[in-house]
Every structure is written in C-alpha cells, then in structure tokens.
C-alpha positions as CSV (number, residue, x, y, z in Angstrom):
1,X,85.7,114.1,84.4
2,X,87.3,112.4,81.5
3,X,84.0,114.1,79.1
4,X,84.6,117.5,80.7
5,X,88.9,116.8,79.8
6,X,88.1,115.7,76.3
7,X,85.8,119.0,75.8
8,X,88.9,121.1,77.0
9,X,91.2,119.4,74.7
10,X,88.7,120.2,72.0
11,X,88.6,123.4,72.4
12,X,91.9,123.9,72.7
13,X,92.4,122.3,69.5
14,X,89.5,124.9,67.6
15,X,91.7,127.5,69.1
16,X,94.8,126.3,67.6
17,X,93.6,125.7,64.4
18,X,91.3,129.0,64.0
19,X,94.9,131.1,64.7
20,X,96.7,128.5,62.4
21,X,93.9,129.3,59.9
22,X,94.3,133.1,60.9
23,X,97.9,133.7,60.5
24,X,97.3,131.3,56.7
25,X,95.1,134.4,55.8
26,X,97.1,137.1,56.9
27,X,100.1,136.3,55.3
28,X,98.4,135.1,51.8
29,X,96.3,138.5,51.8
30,X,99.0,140.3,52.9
31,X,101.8,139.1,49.9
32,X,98.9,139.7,47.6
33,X,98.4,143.1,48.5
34,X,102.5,143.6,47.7
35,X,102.3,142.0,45.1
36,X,99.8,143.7,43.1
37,X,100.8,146.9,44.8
38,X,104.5,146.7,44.1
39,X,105.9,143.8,41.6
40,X,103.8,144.8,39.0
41,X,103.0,148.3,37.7
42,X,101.8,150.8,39.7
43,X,97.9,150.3,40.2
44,X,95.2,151.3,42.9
45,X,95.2,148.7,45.7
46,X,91.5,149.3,45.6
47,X,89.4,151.2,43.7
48,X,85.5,151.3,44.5
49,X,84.5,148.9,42.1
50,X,86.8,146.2,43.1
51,X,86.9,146.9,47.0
52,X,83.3,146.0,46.8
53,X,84.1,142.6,45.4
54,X,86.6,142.1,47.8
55,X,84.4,142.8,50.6
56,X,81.7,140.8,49.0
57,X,83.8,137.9,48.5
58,X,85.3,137.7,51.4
59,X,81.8,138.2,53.6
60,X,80.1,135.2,51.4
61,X,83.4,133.0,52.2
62,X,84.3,133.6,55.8
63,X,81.2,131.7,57.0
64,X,81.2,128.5,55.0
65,X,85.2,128.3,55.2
66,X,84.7,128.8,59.1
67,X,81.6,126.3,59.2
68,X,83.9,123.7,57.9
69,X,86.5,123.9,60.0
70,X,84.1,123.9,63.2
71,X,82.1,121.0,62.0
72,X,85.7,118.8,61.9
73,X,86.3,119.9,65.6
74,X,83.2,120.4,67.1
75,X,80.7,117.1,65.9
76,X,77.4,118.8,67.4
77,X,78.3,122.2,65.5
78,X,76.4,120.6,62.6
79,X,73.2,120.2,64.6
80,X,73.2,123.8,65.0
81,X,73.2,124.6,62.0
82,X,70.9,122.2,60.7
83,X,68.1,124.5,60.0
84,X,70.4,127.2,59.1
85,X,69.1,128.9,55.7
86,X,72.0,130.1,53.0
87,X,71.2,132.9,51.1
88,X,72.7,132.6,47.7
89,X,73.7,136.6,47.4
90,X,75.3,137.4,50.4
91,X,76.5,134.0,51.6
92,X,75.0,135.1,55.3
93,X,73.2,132.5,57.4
94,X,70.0,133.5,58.7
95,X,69.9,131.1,62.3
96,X,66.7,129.7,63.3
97,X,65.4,130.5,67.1
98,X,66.5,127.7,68.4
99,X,70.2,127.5,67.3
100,X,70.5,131.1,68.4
101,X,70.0,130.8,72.0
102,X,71.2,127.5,72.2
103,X,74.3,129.4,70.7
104,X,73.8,132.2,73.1
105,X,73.1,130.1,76.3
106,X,76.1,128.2,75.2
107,X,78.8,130.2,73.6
108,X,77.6,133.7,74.5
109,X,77.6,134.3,70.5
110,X,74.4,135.6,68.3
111,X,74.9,134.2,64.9
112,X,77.5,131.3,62.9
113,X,79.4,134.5,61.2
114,X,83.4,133.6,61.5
115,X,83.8,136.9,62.9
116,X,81.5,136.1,65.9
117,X,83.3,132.5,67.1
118,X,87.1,133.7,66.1
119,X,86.5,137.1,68.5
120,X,84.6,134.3,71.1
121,X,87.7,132.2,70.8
122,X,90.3,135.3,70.7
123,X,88.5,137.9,72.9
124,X,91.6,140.6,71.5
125,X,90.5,140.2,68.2
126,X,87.1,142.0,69.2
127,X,88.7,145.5,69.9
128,X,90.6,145.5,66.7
129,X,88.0,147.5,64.0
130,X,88.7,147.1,60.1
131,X,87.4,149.5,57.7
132,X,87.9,150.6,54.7
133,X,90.1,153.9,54.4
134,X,87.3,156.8,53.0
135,X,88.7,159.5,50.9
136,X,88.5,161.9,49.3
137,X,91.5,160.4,49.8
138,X,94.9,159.5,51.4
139,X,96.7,161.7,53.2
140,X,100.5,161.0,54.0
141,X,102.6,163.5,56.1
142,X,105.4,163.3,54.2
143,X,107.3,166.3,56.0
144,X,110.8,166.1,57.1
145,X,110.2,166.3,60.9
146,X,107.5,164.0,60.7
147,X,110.4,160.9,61.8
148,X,107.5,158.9,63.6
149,X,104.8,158.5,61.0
150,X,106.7,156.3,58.1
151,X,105.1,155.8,55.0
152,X,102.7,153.0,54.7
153,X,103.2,150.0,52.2
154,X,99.7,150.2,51.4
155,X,96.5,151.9,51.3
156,X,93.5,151.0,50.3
157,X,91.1,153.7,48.0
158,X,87.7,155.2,48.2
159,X,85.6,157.5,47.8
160,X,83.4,159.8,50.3
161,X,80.7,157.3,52.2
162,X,77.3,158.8,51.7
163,X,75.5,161.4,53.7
164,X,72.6,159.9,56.5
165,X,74.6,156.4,57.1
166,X,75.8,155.0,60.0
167,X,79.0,155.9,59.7
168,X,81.5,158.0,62.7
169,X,81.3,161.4,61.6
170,X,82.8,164.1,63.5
171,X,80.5,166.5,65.7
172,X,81.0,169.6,64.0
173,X,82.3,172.9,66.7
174,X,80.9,175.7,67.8
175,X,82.4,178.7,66.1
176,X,81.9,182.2,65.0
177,X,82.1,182.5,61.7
178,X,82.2,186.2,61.3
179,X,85.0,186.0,63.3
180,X,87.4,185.3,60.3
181,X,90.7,187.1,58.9
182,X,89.8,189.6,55.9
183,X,90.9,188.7,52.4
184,X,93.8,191.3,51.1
185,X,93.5,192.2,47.2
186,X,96.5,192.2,46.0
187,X,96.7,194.4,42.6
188,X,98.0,191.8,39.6
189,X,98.6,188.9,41.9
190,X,96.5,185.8,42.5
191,X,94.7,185.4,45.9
192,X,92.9,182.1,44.8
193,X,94.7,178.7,43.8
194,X,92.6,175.9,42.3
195,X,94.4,173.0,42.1
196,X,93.6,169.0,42.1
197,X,94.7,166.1,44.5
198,X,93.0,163.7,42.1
199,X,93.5,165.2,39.0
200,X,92.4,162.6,36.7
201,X,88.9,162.1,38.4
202,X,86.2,162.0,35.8
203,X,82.7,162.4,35.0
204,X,80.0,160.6,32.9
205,X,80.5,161.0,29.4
206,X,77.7,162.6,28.1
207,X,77.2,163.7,24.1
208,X,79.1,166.5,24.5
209,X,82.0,165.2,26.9
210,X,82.4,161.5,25.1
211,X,85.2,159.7,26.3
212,X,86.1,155.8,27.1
213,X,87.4,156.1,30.8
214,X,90.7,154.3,31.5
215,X,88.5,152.2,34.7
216,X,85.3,151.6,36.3
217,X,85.9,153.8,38.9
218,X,85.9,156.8,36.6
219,X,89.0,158.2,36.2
220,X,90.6,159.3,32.6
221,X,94.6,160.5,31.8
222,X,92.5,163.2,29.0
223,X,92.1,166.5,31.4
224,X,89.4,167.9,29.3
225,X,87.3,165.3,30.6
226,X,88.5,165.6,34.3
227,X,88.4,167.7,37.3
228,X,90.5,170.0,35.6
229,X,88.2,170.8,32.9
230,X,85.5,172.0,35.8
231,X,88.6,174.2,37.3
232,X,89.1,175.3,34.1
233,X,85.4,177.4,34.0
234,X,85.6,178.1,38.1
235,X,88.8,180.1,37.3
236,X,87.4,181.7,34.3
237,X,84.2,182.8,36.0
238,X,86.3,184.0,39.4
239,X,88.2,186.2,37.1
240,X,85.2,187.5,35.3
241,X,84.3,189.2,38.9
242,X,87.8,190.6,38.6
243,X,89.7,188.0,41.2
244,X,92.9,187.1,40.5
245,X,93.0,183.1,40.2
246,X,96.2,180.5,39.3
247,X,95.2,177.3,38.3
248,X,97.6,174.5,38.7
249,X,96.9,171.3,36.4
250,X,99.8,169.4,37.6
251,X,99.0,165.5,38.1
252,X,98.8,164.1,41.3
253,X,97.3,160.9,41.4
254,X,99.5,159.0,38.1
255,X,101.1,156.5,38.4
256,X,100.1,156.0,41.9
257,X,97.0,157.0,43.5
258,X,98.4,156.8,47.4
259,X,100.7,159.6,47.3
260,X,98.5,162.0,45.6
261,X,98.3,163.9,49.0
262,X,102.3,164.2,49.4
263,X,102.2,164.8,45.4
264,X,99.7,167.7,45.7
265,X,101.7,169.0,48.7
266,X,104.9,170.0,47.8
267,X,103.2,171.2,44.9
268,X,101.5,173.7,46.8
269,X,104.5,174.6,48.8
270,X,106.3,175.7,46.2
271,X,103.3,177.5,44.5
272,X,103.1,179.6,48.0
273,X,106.7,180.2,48.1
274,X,106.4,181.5,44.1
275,X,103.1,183.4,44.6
276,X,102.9,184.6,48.3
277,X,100.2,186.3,47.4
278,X,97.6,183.1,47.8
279,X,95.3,182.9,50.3
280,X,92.6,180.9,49.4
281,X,93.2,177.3,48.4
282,X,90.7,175.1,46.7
283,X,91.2,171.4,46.2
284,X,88.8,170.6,43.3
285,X,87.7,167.4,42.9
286,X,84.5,164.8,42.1
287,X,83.2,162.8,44.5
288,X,81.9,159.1,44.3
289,X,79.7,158.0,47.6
290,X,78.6,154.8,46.1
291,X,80.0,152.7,43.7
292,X,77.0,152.8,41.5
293,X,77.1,155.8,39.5
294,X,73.0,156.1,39.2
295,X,72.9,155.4,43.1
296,X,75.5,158.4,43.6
297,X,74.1,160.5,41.0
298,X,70.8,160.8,43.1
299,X,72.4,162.2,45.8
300,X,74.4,164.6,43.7
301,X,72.3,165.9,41.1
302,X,70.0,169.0,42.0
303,X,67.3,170.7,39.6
304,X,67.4,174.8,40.4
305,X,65.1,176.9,38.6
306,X,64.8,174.2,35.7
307,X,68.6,174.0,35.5
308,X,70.4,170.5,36.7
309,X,73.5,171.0,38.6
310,X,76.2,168.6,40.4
311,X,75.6,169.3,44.0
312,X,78.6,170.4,45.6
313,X,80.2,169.0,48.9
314,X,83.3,171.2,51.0
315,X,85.3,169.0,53.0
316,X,87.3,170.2,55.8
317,X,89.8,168.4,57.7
318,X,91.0,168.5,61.4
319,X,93.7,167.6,63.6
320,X,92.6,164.1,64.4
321,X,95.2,162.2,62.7
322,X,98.0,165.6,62.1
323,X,99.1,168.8,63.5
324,X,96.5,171.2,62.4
325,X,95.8,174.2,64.6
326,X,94.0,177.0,62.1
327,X,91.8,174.0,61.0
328,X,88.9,175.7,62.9
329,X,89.7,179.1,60.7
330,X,89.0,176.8,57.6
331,X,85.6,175.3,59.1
332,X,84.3,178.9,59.6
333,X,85.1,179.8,56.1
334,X,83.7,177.0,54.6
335,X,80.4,178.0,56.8
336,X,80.6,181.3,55.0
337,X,80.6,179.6,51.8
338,X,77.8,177.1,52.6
339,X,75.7,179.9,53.5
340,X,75.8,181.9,50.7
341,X,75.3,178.6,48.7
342,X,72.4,177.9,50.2
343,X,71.0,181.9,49.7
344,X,71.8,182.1,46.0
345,X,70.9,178.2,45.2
346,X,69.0,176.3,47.1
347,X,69.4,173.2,47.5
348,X,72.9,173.3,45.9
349,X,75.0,172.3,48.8
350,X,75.9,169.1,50.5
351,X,76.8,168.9,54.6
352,X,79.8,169.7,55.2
353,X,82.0,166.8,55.6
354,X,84.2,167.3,58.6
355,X,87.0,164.5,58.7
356,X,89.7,163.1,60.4
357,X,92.6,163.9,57.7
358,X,93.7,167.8,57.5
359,X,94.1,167.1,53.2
360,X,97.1,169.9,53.0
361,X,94.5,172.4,55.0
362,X,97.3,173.3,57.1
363,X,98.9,175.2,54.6
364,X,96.3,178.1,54.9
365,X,93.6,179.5,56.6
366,X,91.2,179.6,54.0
367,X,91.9,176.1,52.4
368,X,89.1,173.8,51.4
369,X,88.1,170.7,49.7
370,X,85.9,170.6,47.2
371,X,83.9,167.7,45.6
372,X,81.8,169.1,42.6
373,X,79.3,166.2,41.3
374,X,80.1,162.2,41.3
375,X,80.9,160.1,39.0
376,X,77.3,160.2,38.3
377,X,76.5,163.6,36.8
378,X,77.9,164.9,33.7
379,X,80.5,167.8,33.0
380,X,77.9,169.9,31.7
381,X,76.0,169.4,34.8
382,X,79.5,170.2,36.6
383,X,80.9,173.2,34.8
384,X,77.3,175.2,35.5
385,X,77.9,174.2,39.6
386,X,81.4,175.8,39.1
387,X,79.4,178.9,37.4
388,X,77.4,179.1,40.6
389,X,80.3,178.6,43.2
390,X,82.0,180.9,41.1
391,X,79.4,183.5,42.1
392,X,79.2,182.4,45.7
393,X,83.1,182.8,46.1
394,X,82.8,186.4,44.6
395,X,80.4,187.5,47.1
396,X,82.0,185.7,50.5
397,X,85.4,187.2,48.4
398,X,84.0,190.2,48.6
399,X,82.1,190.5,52.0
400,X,86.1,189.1,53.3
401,X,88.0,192.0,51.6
402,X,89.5,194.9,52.9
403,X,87.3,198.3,52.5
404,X,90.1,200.6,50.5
C-alpha cells in the first residue's frame, strides 16, 4: 500500500511540474512573440525561412528538455530509455522494441516525444491541434459589423503547403460551370482589376531581373522586381485583346505583413465604388510551397513547346472561416479558367487550391487568387505565364460576354 501511495504522489508530482513547466513556456513564447511583433519595428512574426527554424528548434528540444525533467521524477524512466538512439539532426529518439511496449503496456504511449507523455498526463491537451497558419496569406475581417471577430495580436506567415502532402484540403463541390453570370463590356471602362495582397513578393533574380532581396523569404520594396512587374505585362497583354484592365500597384503588405488582407480590402472597396464597372478581380501574387527555392521551383516550373514558364496556381476561398455565399460562383469560374489553361498549355496549371479563408472573394463573383511562379522561378519565366493567362482570360472573357 505504502509503494502503490508513494507511486501516486509521484505522479502527482510529474503532473504538477509538467503544467509548471507548461505555463513557463507559454508565457516566455508568448512575450517573445509581442515583443518582436510589437516593441520593435514592424516585422513578419514568421516568415518561411525562420518558421522552419522555429519548428526545428523547438522539435529537437522538446524531447531532451522533457527527458530531464521525467528522469528527476520518475527513477526508472532512465532504464527506458537506455537503448534509446539520438539522432543528431532532428533531435528525435528512435525507441528500441522493448522500451516501446513496455511504454505502451505501461503508459499507453508509443514513443519518449514530450508531446506524447504531456497529452498522457493532460488528456485535454490532445484535442488541441497547432499548425502553422498557410497563406497565401492572412485574412482579417476587418468590417464594421464584424463586432465578434477582434483582431488578433499575432499571426504567424506562410506560404501555400505543397500539392500531394498530407495536408486537410477541402473536397472540392459539385457545380455546373457553364452555369455562370455573363461578362458585360462596358465601352471605355475597365471590367478587370489586377491588384496585389502581397505586393512586394519577389522572384529569383536572374541576369536580367538582378536585385539583392530585402529577406530570405523573397520579398523586395523595388516593384519592378515584384508581383507587380508580372501584373504589369498580364494587363498589357489583356488590353492588347481589347479588354479594358485597371491595375492597382498600391502596397499592402509594408510595414506589416498581417494586415495585408484588411489593407488590400478597403482598397478594393473603394476601387468598386470608383469604377463600378469591375467585374473580374485578380489577386496576383507568387507563391512559395517550400522554403527551399530549388525544392519549390520543381513544382512550379513547366517546359511548353521548348518554352519554360512559372506554373500558375488559382486559389479560391470559401465560407469556412467568413460569410461567403457567391464563393461557389468564383469556384466555377476559376474551372472555366483551368480548363482553358489546360487546352491552350498543357501542363501549365496547378490544382486548384480550395481554402478555408474567402481572401476578399466576397467582393465579386468572378474574384480569384492567383499565384504565378515561386520564389523559385525567375520573372522572365513569370511575365511569359502572364502572356499565356493573358490569352486564356481573353477567350473565357470572351466565351462569358454578352453577344451584341
């Protein structure tokens, strides 16, 4: 009896310490997080460069800072993990057979990760999920009689996660895409915006397009080396078809990258109230689904009759986290679009990337996202993908339009 008392006490004991030890963490990481968000200048909380040393960090420490604690509190602990082997990148412990099922017989746990034993020890802890926020961004919905959804303090940044991972995408609907509301020419006006969310997103600087960018993530405050530069052609080419286009170059995401959603919204708004005339909205920007630019570049770099291009990604959001009921209007005309990419270049178009966040696609039925390239392909390689989706919009443009 008195053995079976002193085990309770001891485990009583882990427990307190392990939330001691939790609530440390929380509060360290948390006034970290303000204060490199907020007391100095304005910077990215993360960017994808740093997010991965973060995570990295953090998964390489969790398990020897955990191990120690156990081993002062639980004295056979140590025999388990006698034959434990460290591996020097990751910081993971491979167990051996035997301390797994003793581990599993005993503790109903698979592994020594801190994760494991704190969610053993806190069973709530299990249901909570932390991930990092994927972007092309972060949406805030910073309209008036949105009361209940304040502002965050901080959000973390990065980019799209790449295609065929495990990752929870959204099962796209069942629609009709010919069912879609016709496109009205108006005579001298502009029916197309172009605009950019993350206006300073870069490229690779190539011979032609040399520049020193302001971060590893890829990102310079020179527009002729951004996003812009590539919105710059797409408009030229849509207007050589004869379709009106306005091109807003406004910044969104300087000095702070969080608020580049509620930036790029009200600069819309206004743009709609000033040209009514706009119905289609593109949000132009580059995407980066790994952190490695050669990694990335392999997914979005295609070779068409000889030619390289920036493969080209539309990203339409839903109503999952905000009020979006036409978001279905803007998945069938992005279908249109990804159809016609595919006829006239092959090979040229991404999946469509269906997400939780509506990105300002509430603001029109025919609103997209688009990601042209990563940070792994070059402008050249980008401006002739906005040639091509230049001629793709001019025939769904077309095929859309009223028959005068």
């Amino acid at each position: 009896m008195q053995g079976i008392k002193v085990i309770k006490i001891k485990r009583i004991t882990v427990k307190i310490l392990l939330l001691i030890c939790f609530l440390f963490l929380i509060s360290n990481l948390g006034f970290l997080i303000y204060k490199r968000a907020f007391l100095q200048e304005t910077i990215t909380a993360f960017n994808e460069q740093r997010q991965i040393q973060v995570f990295e960090y953090i998964k390489a420490f969790d398990d020897r800072f955990f191990e120690f604690i156990f081993s002062q509190t639980i004295p056979s602990y140590e025999v388990l993990v006698e034959k434990a082997q460290l591996d020097k990148k990751t910081g993971n412990r491979s167990n051996t057979p035997i301390a797994r099922s003793i581990l599993k017989l005993a503790l109903n746990i698979n592994s020594f990760s801190g994760k494991d034993i704190i969610n053993y020890q806190m069973p709530i802890l299990g249901q909570i999920r932390l991930e990092a926020a994927s972007t092309p961004g972060v949406e805030i919905d910073g309209s008036s009689e949105n009361e209940e959804n304040p502002l965050p303090e901080q959000i973390p940044e990065n980019e799209h996660e790449p295609e065929n991972e495990e990752n929870e995408s959204l099962i796209p609907p069942e629609v009709e895409p010919e069912q879609i509301d016709e496109v009205v020419p108006v005579k001298g006006a502009p029916i197309v915006l172009i605009y950019h969310t993350h206006t300073t997103e870069s490229y690779m600087p190539s011979k032609a397009y040399n520049y020193k960018p302001r971060d590893k993530a890829f990102h310079s405050d020179d527009l002729n080396f951004t996003v812009v530069k590539v919105g710059e052609i797409l408009k030229k080419e849509l207007e050589n078809y004869g379709i009106k286009v306005l091109h807003d170059k406004t910044i969104h995401d300087v000095p702070t990258y969080m608020y580049s959603y509620s930036n790029s919204l009200n600069t819309v708004q206004g743009l709609l109230k000033k040209y009514p005339t706009l119905q289609i909205l593109i949000d132009l920007h580059r995407d980066a689904p790994y952190s490695d630019p050669d990694k990335s570049r392999e997914l979005t770099t295609v070779k068409i009759n000889g030619k390289l291009y920036s493969r080209i990604m539309l990203v339409v959001g839903t109503d999952k986290m905000f009020p979006h009921p036409n978001w279905k209007e803007n998945y069938k005309f992005a279908l249109l679009i990804q159809e016609k990419m595919e006829e006239l270049f092959p090979g040229l178009a991404r999946e469509i990337d269906l997400r939780e966040q509506r990105f300002n696609q509430h603001l029109s039925k025919k609103a997209i996202l688009v990601e042209i390239g990563s940070h792994g392909n070059t402008m050249e390689e980008s401006i002739e993908s906005a040639k091509a989706f230049a001629k793709v919009l001019n025939d769904v443009i077309k095929s859309l339009s009223k028959k005068s």
